[in-house]
N, C-alpha and C positions, 0 to 999 in steps of 0.2 A: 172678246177676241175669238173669231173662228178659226184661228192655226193656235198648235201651240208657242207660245212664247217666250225667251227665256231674255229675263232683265239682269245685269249685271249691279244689282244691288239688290238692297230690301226694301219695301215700304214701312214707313212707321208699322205699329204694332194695332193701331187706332183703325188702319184702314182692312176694310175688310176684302174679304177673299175672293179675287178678277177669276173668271173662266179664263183657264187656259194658261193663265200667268204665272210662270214658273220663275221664282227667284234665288240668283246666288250671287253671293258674296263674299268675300274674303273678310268676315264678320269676326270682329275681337273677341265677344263672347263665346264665341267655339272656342277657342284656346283658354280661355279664362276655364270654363266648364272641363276643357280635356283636365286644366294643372288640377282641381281640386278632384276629378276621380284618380288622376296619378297620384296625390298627395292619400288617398285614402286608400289605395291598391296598394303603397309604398308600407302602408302601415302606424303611418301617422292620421291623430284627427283634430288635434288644438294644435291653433294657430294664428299668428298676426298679418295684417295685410297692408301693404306700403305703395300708395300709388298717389300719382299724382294728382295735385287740387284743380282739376280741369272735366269737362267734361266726359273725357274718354277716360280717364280717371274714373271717373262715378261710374261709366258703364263695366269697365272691368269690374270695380270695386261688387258691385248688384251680380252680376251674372256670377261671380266666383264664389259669392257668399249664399246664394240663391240655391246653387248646386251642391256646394259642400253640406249645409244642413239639410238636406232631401237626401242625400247620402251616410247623413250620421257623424258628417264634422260638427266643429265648431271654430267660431272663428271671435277670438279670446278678446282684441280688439285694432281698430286699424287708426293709421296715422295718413293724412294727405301732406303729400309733400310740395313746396312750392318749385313750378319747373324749370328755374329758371337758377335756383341754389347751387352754394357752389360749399356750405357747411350745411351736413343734415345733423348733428350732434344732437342737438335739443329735442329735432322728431325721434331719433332713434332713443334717444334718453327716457323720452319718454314713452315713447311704444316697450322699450325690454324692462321698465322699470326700475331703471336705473337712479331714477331722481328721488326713487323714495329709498332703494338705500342710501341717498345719500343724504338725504333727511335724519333716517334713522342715527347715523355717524354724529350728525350736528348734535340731535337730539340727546343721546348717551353722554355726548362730549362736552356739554352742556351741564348734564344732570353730575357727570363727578368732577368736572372742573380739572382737566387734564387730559393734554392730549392723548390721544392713543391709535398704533397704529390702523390703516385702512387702507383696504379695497374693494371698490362697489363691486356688488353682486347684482348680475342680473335676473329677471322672475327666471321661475323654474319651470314653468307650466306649458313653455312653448315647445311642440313639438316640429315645427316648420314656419318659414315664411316666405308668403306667396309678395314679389314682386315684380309692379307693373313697369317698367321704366325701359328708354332705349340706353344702346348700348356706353355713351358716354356718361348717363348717370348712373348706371348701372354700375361702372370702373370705380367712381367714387362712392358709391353707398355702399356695396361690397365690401370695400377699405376698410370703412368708416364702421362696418359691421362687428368687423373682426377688431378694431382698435376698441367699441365698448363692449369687450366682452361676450359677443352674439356669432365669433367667425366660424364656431361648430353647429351652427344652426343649419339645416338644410337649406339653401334658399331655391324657389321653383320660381317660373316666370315665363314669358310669352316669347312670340317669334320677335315680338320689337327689341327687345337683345340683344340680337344676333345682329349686326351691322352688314352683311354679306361683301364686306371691303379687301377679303383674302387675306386677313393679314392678320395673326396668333393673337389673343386677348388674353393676355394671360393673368390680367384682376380680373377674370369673370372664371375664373379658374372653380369647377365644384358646384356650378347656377347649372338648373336643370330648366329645357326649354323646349318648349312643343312651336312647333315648324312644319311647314311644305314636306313631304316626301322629294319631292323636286330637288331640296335644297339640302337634306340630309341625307335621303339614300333612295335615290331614282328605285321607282319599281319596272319592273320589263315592257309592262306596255308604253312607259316615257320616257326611256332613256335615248331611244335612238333621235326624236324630237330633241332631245334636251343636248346631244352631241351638234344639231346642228347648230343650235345657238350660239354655245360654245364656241364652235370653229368659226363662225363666220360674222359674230359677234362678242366676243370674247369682253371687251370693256362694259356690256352689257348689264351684266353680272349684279349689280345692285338690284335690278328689274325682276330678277329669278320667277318672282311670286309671281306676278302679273303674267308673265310668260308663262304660266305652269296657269293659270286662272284660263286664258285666251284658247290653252289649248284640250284645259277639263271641260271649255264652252262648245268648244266644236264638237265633241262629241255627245254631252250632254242633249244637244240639238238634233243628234243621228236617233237616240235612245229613246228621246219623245215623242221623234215620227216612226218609231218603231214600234211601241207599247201602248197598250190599250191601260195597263194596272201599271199607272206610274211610281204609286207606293214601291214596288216591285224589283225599282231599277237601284243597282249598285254598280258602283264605277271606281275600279281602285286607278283614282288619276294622280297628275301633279301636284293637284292643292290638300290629297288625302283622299282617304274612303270615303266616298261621296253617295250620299243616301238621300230620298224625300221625303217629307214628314205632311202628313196631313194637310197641313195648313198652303203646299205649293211649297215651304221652302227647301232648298236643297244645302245639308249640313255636311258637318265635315270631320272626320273620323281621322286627327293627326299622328304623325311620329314624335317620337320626345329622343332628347340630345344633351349630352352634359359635356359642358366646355373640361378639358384636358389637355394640358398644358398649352391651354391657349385654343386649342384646336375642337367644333362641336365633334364627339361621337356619340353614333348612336346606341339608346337603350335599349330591350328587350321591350317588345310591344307586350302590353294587359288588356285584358276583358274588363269592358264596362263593369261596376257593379251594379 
């Protein structure tokens, strides 16, 4: 390519490096990678991970766990959930380890021959759980969190979440979720774009991302016929802190937001570690 170019997506990982081809996406593994440096900035480093048995599943799954142990997590062990369920008991049973105390219960009750009373206990070793899921299974595994014993758990997780439908969630009540700037807290050079949206399309509003992508592209395009050291270029836009990395791709530096009382607000931003 003799101009530079900027694609609205990635190439596989397999292909190699175009002249001039500059790639950006609104790529799940940015937020997968943001939740495990916020899960490790927060203070926490064991943890379980819950995502769905699909292929964007496997990619969160990789990228979250890829990140957290280069940073000094660990991730204790994960469960894939089918996406289509409408009872997770048995995944979550078995991910908090629940099923061996209840093992245990049998066991004892067994050996003296008399009942006695019981309440399963969950492992004790989880410090957090990183979940993948959008916002209606989210409603239900939350629930279903807190009914086995897990509703003190931190739970972290992606923008897929966040449903952008205006309307209070209040079972995702205490889920912590990396997001658009766009969509949690405009910074000054988008908001006045993002009023016109607003105003003139107001039903729109599901779209946010893509809107906030369309317009991190137009500028993106001014910045590369501007610069000779493209490494160089940062852009605090809609989709995030927007930075290039060697390889041509352009990544994405998010806000984080925890649902109250239905409602995202936003967290205090941290430093990479």
């Amino acid at each position: 390519l003799k101009t530079p170019t900027l694609s609205l997506n990635y190439l596989p990982n397999e292909f190699r490096s175009i002249k001039n081809l500059y790639q950006f996406a609104l790529a799940p593994e940015d937020e997968a990678k943001s939740a495990a440096t916020r899960i490790i900035n927060d203070g926490y480093q064991r943890g379980v991970v819950f995502v769905p048995a699909n292929e964007w599943g496997q990619r969160m799954l990789s990228s979250f766990e890829t990140k957290l142990i280069e940073i000094n997590g660990i991730v204790l062990d994960s469960v894939k959930f089918e996406p289509l369920a409408q009872d997770f008991s048995l995944d979550i049973q078995s991910l908090m380890g629940i099923k061996n105390s209840q093992l245990r219960h049998q066991k004892l009750r067994q050996k003296i021959q008399q009942s006695i009373e019981f309440e399963p206990r969950r492992r004790q070793d989880v410090d957090f759980i990183f979940l993948a899921s959008n916002s209606n299974l989210g409603r239900l595994i939350k629930s279903q969190l807190k009914f086995h014993y897990s509703g003190d758990i931190p739970v972290y997780s992606t923008s897929f979440i966040h449903s952008l439908n205006d309307q209070p969630e209040s079972d995702l009540n205490d889920i912590m979720f990396a997001d658009v700037p766009w969509v949690i807290e405009p910074n000054k050079s988008t908001i006045s774009d993002q009023n016109i949206y607003t105003n003139f399309w107001p039903k729109e509003s599901p779209l946010a991302r893509l809107h906030a992508m369309g317009h991190d592209a137009f500028y993106l395009i001014a910045s590369l016929n501007k610069n000779n050291n493209y490494t160089e270029i940062k852009i605090a836009g809609g989709t995030g802190e927007l930075y290039i990395t060697p390889d041509k791709k352009i990544h994405r530096n998010l806000k984080w937001a925890k649902f109250v009382r239905g409602i995202p607000k936003e967290l205090p931003p941290q430093s990479n570690p």
